[in-house]
C-alpha positions as CSV (number, residue, x, y, z in Angstrom):
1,X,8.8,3.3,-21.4
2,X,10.7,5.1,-18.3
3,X,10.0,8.2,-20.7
4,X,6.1,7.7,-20.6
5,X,5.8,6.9,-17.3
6,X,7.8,10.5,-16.4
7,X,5.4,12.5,-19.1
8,X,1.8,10.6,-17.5
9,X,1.1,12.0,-14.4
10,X,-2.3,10.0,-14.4
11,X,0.5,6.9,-13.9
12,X,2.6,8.4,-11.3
13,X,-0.7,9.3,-9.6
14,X,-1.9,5.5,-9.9
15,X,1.5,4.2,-9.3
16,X,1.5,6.2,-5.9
17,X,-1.8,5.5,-5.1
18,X,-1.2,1.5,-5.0
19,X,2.1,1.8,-3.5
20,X,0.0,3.3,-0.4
21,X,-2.4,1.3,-0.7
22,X,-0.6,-1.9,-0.1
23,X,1.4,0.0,2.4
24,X,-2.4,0.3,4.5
25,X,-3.1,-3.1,3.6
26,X,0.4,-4.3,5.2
27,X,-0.5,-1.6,8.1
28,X,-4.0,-3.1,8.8
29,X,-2.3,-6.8,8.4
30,X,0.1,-5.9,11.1
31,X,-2.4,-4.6,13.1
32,X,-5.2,-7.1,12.8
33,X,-2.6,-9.9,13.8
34,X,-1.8,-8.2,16.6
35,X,-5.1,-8.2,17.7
36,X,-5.5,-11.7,17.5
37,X,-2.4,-12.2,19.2
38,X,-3.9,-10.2,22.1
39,X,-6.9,-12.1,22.2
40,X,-5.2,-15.5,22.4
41,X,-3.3,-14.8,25.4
């Protein structure tokens, strides 16, 4: 399988794309508490 995954690039591609994706989500997260935090002060 750790084979496959090195011969698809249409995998790594995907693979990367979610990994930055939740990295954004976690980023916007952060952010959007921080917000909040802010605003209940």
């Amino acid at each position: 399988m750790v084979s496959n995954l090195d011969s698809d690039p249409i995998t790594e591609l995907s693979l990367v794309r979610a990994v930055r994706r939740l990295a954004a989500a976690k980023t916007l997260c952060l952010a959007g508490s921080n917000v909040v935090e802010m605003e209940t002060r």
